[in-house]
N, C-alpha and C positions, 0 to 999 in steps of 0.2 A: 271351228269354223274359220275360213281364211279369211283375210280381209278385204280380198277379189269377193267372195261370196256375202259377207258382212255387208256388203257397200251395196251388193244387187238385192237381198231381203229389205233392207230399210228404208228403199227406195221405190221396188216394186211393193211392198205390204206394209204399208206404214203403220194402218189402224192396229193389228195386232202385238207392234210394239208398243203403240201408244197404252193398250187396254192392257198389256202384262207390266209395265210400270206402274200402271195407275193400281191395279187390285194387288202388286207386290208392296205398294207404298200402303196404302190402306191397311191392308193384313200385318205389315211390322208395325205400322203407330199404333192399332188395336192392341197387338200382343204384347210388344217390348214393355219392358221397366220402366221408368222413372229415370231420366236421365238427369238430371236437375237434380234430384235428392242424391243421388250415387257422384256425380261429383261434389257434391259439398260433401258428402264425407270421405272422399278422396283427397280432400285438403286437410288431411288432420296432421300427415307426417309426411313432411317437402325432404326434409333429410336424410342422406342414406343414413343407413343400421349405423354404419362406423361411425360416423363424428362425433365429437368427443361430447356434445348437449345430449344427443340421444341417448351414448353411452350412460353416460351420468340419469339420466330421467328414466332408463329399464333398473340401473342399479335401484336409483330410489324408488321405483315401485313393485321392485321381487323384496327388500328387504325391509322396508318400511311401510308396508300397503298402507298402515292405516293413515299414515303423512302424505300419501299419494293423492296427485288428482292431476287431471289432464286443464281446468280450466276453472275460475271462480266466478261466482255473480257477490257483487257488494254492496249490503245499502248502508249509505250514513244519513244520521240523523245530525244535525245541524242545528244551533240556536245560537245568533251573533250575540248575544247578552250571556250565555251561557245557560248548558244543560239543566232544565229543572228536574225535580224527583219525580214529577209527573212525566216525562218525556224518558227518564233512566225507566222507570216502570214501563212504557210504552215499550224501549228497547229488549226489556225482557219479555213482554208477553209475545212481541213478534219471533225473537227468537226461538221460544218455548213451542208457539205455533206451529212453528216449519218443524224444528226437532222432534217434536212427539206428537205429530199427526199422524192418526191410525195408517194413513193411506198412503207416509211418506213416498215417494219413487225411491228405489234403492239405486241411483244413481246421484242421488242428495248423498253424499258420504258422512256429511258432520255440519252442525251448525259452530261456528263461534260468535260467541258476545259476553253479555255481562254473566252470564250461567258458566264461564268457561272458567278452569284452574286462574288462579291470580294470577300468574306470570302471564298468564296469554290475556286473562280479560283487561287487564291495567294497558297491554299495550292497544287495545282498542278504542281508549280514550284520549283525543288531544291534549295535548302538556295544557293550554289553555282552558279545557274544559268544556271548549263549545260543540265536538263535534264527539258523537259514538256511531263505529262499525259494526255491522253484523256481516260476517263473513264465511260464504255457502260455497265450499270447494264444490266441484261438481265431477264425475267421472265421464263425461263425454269431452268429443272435440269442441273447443269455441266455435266454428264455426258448421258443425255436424246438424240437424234440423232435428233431431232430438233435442238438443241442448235447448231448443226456439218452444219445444213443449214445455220442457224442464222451466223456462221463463215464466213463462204463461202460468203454469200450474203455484210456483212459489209466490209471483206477482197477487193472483186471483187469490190465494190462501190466507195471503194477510190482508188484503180487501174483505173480504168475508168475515175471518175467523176474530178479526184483531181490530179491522173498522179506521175510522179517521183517524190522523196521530194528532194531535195536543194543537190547535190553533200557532201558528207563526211557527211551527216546528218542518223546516225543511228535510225532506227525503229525496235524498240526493242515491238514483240506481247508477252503479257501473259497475265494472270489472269485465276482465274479456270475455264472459261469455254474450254481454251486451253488446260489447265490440262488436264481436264476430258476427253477429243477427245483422248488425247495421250495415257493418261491411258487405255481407253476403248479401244483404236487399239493396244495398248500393251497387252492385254487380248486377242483379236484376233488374234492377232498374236500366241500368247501362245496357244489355243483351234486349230486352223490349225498345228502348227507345231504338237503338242501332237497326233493329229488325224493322222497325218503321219507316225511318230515315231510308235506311237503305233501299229498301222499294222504292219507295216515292222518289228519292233523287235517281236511281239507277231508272226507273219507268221515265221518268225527264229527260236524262240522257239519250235512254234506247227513240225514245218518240222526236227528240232531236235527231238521232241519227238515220234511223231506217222513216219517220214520216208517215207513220203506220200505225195506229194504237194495237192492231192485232198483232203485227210482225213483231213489235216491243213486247209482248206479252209472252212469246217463243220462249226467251231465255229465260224469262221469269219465275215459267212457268216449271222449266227444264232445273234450274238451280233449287225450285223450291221440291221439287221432287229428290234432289239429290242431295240435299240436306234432311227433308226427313228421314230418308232411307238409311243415311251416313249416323243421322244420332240412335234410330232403334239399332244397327249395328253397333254400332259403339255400347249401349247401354248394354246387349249382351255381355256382347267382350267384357263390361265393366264384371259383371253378375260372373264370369267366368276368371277373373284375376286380374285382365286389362286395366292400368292403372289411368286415374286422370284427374284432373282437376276443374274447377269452375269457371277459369280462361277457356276450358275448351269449346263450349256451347257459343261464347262471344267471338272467338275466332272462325270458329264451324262459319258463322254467320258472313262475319267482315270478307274473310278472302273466300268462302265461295261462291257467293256473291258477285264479288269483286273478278276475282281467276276468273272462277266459271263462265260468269257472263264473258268476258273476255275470249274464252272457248268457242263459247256459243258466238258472237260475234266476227271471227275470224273465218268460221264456215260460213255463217251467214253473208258472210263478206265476200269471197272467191263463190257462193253459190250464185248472187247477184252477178259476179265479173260475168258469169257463165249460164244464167237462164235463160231461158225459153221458153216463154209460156206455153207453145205449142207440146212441149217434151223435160216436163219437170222433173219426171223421172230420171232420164241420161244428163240432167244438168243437175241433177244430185250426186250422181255417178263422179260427173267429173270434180267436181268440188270437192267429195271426201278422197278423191286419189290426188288432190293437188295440196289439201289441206292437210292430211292426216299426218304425214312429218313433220311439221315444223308444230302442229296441235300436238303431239306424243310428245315432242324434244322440250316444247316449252312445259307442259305440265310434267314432265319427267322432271328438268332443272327443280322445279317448284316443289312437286313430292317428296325427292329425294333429298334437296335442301332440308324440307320440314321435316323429314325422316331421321337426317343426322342428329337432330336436334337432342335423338334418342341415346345418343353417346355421352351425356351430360348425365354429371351425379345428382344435380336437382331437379329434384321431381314435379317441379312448375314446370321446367323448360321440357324435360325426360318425358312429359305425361303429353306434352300439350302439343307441340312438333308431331309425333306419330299418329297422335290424334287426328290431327287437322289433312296430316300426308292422307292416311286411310281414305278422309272423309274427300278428299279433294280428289283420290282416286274412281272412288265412286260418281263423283260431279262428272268426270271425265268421262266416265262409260256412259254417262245418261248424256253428254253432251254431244259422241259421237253415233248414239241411237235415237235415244229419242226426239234429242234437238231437230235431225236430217228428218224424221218421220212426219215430226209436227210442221215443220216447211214442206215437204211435199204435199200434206193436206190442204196447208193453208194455200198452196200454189194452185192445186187444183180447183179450189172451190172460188180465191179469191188473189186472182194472179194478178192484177195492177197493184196489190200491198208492195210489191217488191219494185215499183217502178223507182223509188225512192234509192233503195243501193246498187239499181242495175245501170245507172245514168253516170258520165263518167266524171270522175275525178276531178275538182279543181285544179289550177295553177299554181299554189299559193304553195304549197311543201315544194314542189317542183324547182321555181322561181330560190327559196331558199337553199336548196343543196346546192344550185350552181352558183350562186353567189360564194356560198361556201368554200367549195371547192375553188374560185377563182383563185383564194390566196390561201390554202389550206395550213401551210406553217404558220400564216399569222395570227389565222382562225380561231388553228388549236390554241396557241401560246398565250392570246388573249384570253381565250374562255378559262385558260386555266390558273390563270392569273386570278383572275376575276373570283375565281373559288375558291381561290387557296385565302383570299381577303381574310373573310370568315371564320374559315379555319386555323388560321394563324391565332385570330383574334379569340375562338374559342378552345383555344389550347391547355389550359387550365380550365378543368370542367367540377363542379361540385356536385356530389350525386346524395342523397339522405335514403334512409329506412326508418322510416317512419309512420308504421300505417294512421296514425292520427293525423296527419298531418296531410297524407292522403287524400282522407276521407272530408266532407265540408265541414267548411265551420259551425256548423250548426248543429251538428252532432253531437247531442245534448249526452248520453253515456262516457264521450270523449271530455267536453264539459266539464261533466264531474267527477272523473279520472282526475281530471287535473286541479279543480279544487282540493281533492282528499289529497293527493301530493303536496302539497301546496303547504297543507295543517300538519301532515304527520311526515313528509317527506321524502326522496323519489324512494328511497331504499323499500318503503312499506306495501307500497303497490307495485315495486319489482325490483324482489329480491333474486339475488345470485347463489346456489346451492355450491359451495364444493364438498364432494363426494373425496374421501380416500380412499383408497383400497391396499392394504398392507399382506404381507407375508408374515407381520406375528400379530399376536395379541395383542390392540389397544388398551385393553383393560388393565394390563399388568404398570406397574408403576412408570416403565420406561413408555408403554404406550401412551399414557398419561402424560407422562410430560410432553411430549410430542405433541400432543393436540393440542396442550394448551401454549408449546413455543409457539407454534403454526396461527390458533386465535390469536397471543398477540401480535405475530408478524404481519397479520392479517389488518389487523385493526390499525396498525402504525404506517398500512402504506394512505395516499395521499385520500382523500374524497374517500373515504369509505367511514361509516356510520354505525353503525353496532357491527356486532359479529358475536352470535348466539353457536356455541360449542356446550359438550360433552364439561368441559370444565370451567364455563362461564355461561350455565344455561339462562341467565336472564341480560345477557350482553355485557357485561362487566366481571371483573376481576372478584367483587369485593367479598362472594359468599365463600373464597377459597383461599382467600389472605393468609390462613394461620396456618394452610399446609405449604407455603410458599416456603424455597429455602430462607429469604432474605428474614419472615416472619418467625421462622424455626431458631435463626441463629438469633435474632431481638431476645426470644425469650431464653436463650444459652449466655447471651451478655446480660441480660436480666438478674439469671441463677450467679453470673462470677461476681456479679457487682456485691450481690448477698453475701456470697462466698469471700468475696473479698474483706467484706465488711464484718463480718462473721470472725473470720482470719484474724484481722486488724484487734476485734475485741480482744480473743481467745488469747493474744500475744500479749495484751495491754495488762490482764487478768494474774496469766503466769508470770509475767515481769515483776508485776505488783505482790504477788504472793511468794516470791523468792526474796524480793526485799526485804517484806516482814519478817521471812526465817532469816535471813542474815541480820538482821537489827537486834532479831531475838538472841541470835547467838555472839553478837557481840557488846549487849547487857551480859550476859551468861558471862564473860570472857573479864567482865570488868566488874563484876559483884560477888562471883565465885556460885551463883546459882546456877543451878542446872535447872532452868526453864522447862525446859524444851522436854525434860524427862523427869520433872519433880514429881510430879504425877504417878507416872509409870515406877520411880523406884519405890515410893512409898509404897501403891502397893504389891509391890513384888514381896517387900520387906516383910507386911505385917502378916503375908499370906505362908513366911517359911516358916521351917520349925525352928526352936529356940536353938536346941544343937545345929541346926544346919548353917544359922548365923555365925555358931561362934569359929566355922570351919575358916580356913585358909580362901579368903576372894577369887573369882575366878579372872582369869585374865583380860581386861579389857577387848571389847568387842567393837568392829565397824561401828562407828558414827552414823545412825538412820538418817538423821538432820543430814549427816554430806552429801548424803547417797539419794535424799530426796531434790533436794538442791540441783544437783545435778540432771536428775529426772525432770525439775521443772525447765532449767536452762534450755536442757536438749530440746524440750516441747514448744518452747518459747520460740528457737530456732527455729523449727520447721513451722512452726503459726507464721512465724517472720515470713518465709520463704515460701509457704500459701500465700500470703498477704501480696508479694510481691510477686508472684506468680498470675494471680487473678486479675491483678491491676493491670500486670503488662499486658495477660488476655484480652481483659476486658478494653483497654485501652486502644489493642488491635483491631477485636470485633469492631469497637464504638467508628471506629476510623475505616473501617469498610463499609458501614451497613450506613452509615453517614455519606459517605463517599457517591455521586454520582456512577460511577464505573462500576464501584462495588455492588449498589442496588441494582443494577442491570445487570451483571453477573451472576446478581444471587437470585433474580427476578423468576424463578425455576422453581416449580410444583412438585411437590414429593408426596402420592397419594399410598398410603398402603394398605392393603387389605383390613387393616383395623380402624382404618379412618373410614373407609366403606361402609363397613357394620355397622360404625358409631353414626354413622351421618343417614337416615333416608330419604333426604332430598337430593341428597351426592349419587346414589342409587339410583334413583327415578331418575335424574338428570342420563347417567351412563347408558341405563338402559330406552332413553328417547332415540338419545346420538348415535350409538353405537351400537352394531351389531349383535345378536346374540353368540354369534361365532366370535368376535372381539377383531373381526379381519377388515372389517370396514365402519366408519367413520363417517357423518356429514357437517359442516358449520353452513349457518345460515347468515348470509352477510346481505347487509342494507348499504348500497351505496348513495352516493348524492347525487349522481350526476344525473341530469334529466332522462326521463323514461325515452328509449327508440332513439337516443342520440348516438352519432358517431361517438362520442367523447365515454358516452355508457360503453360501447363496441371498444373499442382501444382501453379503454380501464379492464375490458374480460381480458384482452388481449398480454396486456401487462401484466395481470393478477397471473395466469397461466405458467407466462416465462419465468416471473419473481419464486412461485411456488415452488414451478419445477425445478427451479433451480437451490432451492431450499431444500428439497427431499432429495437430491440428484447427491447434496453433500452426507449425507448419514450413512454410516458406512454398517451400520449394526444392523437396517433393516431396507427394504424393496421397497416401495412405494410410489401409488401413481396419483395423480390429481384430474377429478374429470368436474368439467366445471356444466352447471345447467341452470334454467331460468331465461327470461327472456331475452336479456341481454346477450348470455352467454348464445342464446341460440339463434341472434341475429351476426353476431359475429360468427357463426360458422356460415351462416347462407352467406354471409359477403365472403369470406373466405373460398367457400365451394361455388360459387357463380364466379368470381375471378378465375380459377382454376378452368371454371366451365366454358368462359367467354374465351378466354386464350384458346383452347382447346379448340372453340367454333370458330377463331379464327383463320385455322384452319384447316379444317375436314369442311366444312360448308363450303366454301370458295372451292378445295380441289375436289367435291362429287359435284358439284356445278361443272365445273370446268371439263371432270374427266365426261359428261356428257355434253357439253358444246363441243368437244373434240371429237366425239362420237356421231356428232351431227354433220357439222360444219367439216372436218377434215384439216382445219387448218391451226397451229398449235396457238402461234404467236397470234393469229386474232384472237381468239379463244381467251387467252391471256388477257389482252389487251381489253377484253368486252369483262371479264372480272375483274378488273382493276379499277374499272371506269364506274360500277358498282359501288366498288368500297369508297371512291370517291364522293361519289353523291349521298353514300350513307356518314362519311365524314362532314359532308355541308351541311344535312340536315340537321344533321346532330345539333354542329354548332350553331346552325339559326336557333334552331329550338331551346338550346342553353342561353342564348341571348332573349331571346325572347321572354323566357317563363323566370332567370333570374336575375338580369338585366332590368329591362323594365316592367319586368309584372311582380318583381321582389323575392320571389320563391329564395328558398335556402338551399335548393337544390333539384336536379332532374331526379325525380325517380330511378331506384337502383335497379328496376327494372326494362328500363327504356332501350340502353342501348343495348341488349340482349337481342330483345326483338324485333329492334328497328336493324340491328342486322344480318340478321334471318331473312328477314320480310322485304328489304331492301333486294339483298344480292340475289335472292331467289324467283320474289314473283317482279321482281324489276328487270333483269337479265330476261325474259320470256319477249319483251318489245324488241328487244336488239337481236332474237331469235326473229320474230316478225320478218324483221328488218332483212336480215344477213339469210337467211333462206329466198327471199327477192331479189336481194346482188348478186347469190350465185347467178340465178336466172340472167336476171340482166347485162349482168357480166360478161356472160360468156354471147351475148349477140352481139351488145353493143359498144363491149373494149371496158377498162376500167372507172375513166373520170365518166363517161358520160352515165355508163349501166349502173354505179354506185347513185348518181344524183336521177336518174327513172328508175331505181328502186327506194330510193326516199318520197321523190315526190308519189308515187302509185302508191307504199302503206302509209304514207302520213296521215291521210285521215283516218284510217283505221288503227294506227295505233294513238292516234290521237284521241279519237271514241274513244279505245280500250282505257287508256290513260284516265281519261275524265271519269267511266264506268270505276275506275277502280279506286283512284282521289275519291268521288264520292261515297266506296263503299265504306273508305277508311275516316274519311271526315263525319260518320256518326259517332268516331271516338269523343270527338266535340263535344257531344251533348251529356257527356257522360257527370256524374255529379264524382268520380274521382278522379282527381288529379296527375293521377299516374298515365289513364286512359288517356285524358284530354292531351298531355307532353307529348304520349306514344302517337296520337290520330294528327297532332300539326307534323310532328315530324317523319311520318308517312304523305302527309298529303307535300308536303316539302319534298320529300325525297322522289316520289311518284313525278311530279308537275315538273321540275327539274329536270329529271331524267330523260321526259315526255317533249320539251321546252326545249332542252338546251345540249343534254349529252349524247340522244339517240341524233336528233338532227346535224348535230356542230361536231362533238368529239367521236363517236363512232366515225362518221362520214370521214376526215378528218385523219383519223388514225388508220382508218382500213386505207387509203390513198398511199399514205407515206410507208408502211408495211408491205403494199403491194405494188407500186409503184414501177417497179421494173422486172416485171411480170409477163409485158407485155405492150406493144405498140398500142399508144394514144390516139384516139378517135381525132378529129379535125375541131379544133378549136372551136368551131363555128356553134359549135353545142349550146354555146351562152346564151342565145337567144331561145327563150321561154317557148316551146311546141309541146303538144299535146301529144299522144301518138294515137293511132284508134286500134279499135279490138275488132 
């Protein structure tokens, strides 16, 4: 259907557009999904596949399931005097409870508390004494709306099953999966209150503008139809692989709302220039063929802006942009059908509604452009002065991620989050995982040492707290001291010192015993006894026979005495030469293992397959950490630094580079280091929203632009009108940074803000100066440049002034929002809007388009300055 024939149906047959929206809106909210539940669990994975937390979190959950979980709930029990045995019994029978309930959900993976292996139950109790953890990994998303069952069901089970705990015994619930419920009913909260707000202030506006409670009801009516139809769409798509988040239902809301009516407004505004009550019909006609350009150009800049948004690796901005574009597309078709259909009804049945926008134009936009233009270089130069103040002064901007910080203070799960850090320290409620992944066997002795260089290099850098490995599984060195080199060679100085000592005797002995034969043989020498052999001859003697005595003696024989003598000397010698051997050893050892340098040197773990066997805590430990393959590797590190801080994000960041640069040197084996847990995984979204924000700097600004050029014709305005954009999205910014950390104290704008502030800036802000600049051609080409620019100002100023207000209002129910992120985003939308509305559509468009086109063409007669109306 052309848009010659589009514009003659909707005009002549209005009711049967009206009745095929109404029964198509009906029939999809009957039939569609559950939007609302499909994006909260669309928020379970913001990061692409690649990043190196996700990486790390699919490692640890194909090779470790049973260590695996997406999210925990935590309760501590608390006594400022300290735990009694009646309240440690209280902690096991709730544990016991949740664990071996017939009806468990199998999405509870494991309890831990006092029932747990001693290395894990000891770490659930404060060094102090006063507080014990019970800790319920869970396998859903924190913020998925199973997970809000999973609550419900563990919370009800120890109400029931286990009853009151112990008088003055605090139960303190948290861990993210509390979080998450609260955050995501904080988000609800915020998308109902805005839904409210937004009517009500946008119904004030419209009954300001048109003076009509029916005519104000038009677009209302029109956006609320093109928002239900946009979300049962969407919720298909979701059901079909469309991906999205729980921004999107809030934004659905804010800008179509806001655009839309703006849509709707626009027509309703040139139908007014051009009715007639006698012929409502042909003055619909002419409305949608005067309007329909500059309506297409401006929701196209707007779509297609929210559209790019889809070029982004994070899947908040990737999900939420095509979302909102879709949904805005659809606003648009209901705005240029059914909006036109439901004004021609209302025209026929009830034509003085419209007496209110058919009546002409004040002075007052008018009055301003020529003032303007009287001295437009000075105009500009001041107004840009004037913003760049601001800017200058919010030049250093501090941004946090932080969802507790977020979210109100009152947020009693966040509360006691931070109590339990507080006793047991940040490392405990958010620990950092790194994962290894090797090309040989960990298990083998060399892999062994490796993990445990890597634990203590880990542990020795600045703010980090334990660090639980393969070969320090209770976070310390001390259960594998005796296979350390430095402990191997203590007990080899140990054996020389013996040896030494040994030696030393052995010499002292044979010394002493070679004396006594030479004393012996020189009494012998000086008595004429034969000592030494009185014995032996005698009985030689009595043992021969009579005649063999009286034979011829045989010739003297070697000296045994010399020969033994000698034998001892020699022995004597090499005792010596032990003696002095072992001392110098031991002397060496002693002076290394002593040594500073030397202890870190020797500081090196020697595991061998026989100290495996021997050891089965050494075993259990390998086989927690370590793969069954022996190719992959995790330690589990507690650092100090506060939970969701920068300083958390820059410690993963460090830890990374240190690591990789640690395995980068071993040249015997491949290895990669993939780091995950929360920290690790807030440092890749800042990392991948940087990437992503650069990125929209610009592809948004040039599919903007490449369609104002598409419009307009002309490059250098076009330019000019996106630069003027980013300006204002620069001022808002920094009011807003002044505002919320300046004097309202914040630590920081949300690391989300200026993403979407500008998105939502250059896109649905650029649609007024569309207004604007499809007027100036008009008027331009009658009445010459200076004068056609200031009677195209002054003719849409009150309509883009409406629209402005419509759309400030839509964005100002961010206001009421109980998160902080919201509230930063809605001032620095309605800043950026009101501004633009105020000061850069009026002053710097006017202004800029003069000085750009200026010699264009002959000037109209001065005489312009004086304030005239023109008639229709």
């Amino acid at each position: 259907m052309t848009l010659r024939r589009l514009r003659w149906f909707v005009s002549r047959h209005p009711l049967p557009v009206v009745i095929f929206w109404a029964v198509l809106t009906v029939w999809l909210v009957v039939v569609s999904p559950d939007l609302t539940r499909l994006a909260a669990e669309g928020q379970a994975n913001l990061l692409p596949k690649f990043s190196e937390s996700a990486v790390a979190s699919a490692l640890v959950r194909e090779t470790w399931p049973d260590q695996s979980y997406q999210c925990t709930m935590v309760l501590g029990l608390k006594r400022d005097e300290g735990l009694t045995e009646e309240d440690k019994a209280f902690a096991g029978r709730v544990a016991a409870a949740i664990q071996d309930h017939p009806e468990r959900p199998k999405e509870i993976l494991r309890v831990m508390g006092p029932q747990s292996r001693p290395e894990i139950s000891s770490r659930l109790i404060s060094v102090d004494g006063t507080m014990q953890l019970i800790v319920i990994p869970l396998d859903t998303s924190f913020v998925a709306p199973r997970t809000n069952e999973l609550i419900a069901w563990i919370q009800g089970t120890v109400s029931t099953v286990v009853g009151r705990p112990p008088d003055e015994l605090q139960t303190l619930w948290t861990g993210d999966a509390l979080i998450g419920r609260e955050y995501m009913n904080d988000v609800q909260r915020s998308l109902d209150r805005a839904a409210v707000l937004t009517v009500f202030l946008l119904l004030g506006v419209l009954m300001a503008v048109y003076r009509s409670f029916l005519l104000a009801m038009i677009p209302l009516i029109s956006i609320t139809i093109g928002l239900l139809v946009s979300r049962s769409v969407l919720a298909w798509m979701t059901v079909s692989g469309w991906e999205i988040s729980p921004l999107v239902e809030l934004f659905l809301v804010v800008i179509l709302f806001g655009a839309g009516t703006d849509f709707c407004l626009l027509l309703s505004w040139r139908y007014g220039e051009h009715f007639n009550p006698d012929y409502p019909e042909r003055s619909m006609r002419v409305a949608l063929r005067r309007s329909i350009e500059p309506l297409v150009t401006s929701a196209g800049t707007v779509i297609i802006g929210l559209m790019l948004m889809g070029t982004t690796e994070f899947k908040l901005f990737s999900s939420t942009g095509p979302s909102v574009g879709l949904g805005l597309g659809i606003t648009l078709i209901a705005a240029m059908t059914l909006t036109p259909a439901l004004l021609v009804m209302l025209a026929r049945w009830r034509p003085g509604c419209f007496d209110g926008i058919s009546q002409e134009s004040g002075s007052f936009w008018l009055i301003v452009a020529r003032k303007v233009l009287a001295r437009p270089r000075t105009t500009l130069a001041a107004t840009l002065f004037l913003m760049a103040l601001p800017i200058l002064a919010g030049l250093r901007m501090d941004f946090v991620m932080d969802i507790l910080s977020e979210m109100p203070a009152s947020n009693l799960p966040g509360r006691n989050l931070k109590t339990i850090a507080k006793a047991y320290g940040e490392g405990v409620v958010a620990p950092i995982t790194l994962v290894i992944q090797s090309d040989k066997d960990l298990r083998d002795p060399d892999g062994l040492e490796l993990i445990d260089d890597l634990s203590r290099f880990v542990t020795h850098q600045r703010k980090i707290g334990a660090v639980r490995s393969a070969t320090q599984p209770l976070g310390s060195t001390g259960p594998l001291n005796q296979a350390r080199l430095s402990s191997r060679l203590s007990t080899i100085h140990e054996g020389l010192v013996k040896l030494n000592d040994g030696a030393a005797e052995l010499e002292k002995g044979l010394i002493d015993g070679g004396a006594k034969i030479r004393a012996a043989r020189f009494v012998e020498s000086q008595t004429g006894l034969n000592l030494m052999n009185l014995g032996i001859g005698k009985g030689r003697a009595n043992a021969q026979p009579k005649g063999e005595a009286a034979k011829k003696p045989e010739p003297p024989k070697p000296d045994p005495t010399e020969s033994m003598l000698k034998e001892i000397t020699r022995a004597a010698d090499g005792a010596s030469r032990i003696n002095q051997g072992s001392a110098l050893a031991s002397k060496e050892l002693k002076t290394i293992i002593e040594s500073p340098v030397g202890r870190r040197a020797l500081d090196r773990l020697l595991i061998t397959p026989e100290n495996i066997r021997d050891e089965p805590r050494l075993k259990e430990a390998l086989d927690v950490y370590i793969s069954a393959d022996g190719r992959l590797t995790r330690l589990d590190i507690e650092p100090e630094d506060p939970m969701f801080s920068v300083t958390a994000m820059t410690r993963v960041a460090g830890l990374r580079k240190r690591v990789g640069d640690f395995l980068a040197e071993l040249e015997w084996i491949q290895a990669k280091a993939h780091f995950t847990g929360s920290a690790a995984a807030n440092a890749d979204i800042w990392a991948v929203t940087q990437q992503d924000q650069a990125k929209t700097w610009v592809v948004v600004p040039t599919g903007v632009l490449i369609v104002l050029v598409l419009a307009l014709r002309q490059p250098l305005t076009c330019i000019a009108l996106v630069l003027s954009m980013i300006l204002t999205y620069t001022f808002a910014l920094a009011i807003t940074h002044i505002v919320f950390v300046n004097f309202l104290g914040s630590e920081g704008l949300d690391w989300k803000v200026p993403y979407f502030l500008f998105v939502l800036v250059v896109a649905v802000g650029v649609d007024y100066n569309i207004f604007l600049m499809s007027r100036v051609k008009e008027e331009t080409r009658i009445h010459g440049l200076r004068n056609g620019i200031a009677r195209a100002v002054g003719s849409t100023g009150g309509l883009i002034s409406s629209a402005a207000a419509i759309t400030v209002c839509s964005f100002s129910s961010f206001l009421s929002s109980p998160l902080s992120s919201l509230r930063q985003l809605g001032l620095a939308l309605v800043i950026g809007i009101t501004i633009d509305a105020i000061l850069v559509r009026p002053v710097l468009v006017p202004c800029g388009y003069w000085l750009l086109n200026r010699w264009s063409g002959p000037l109209p007669n001065p005489g312009y300055l004086r304030p005239k109306m023109s008639s229709r």
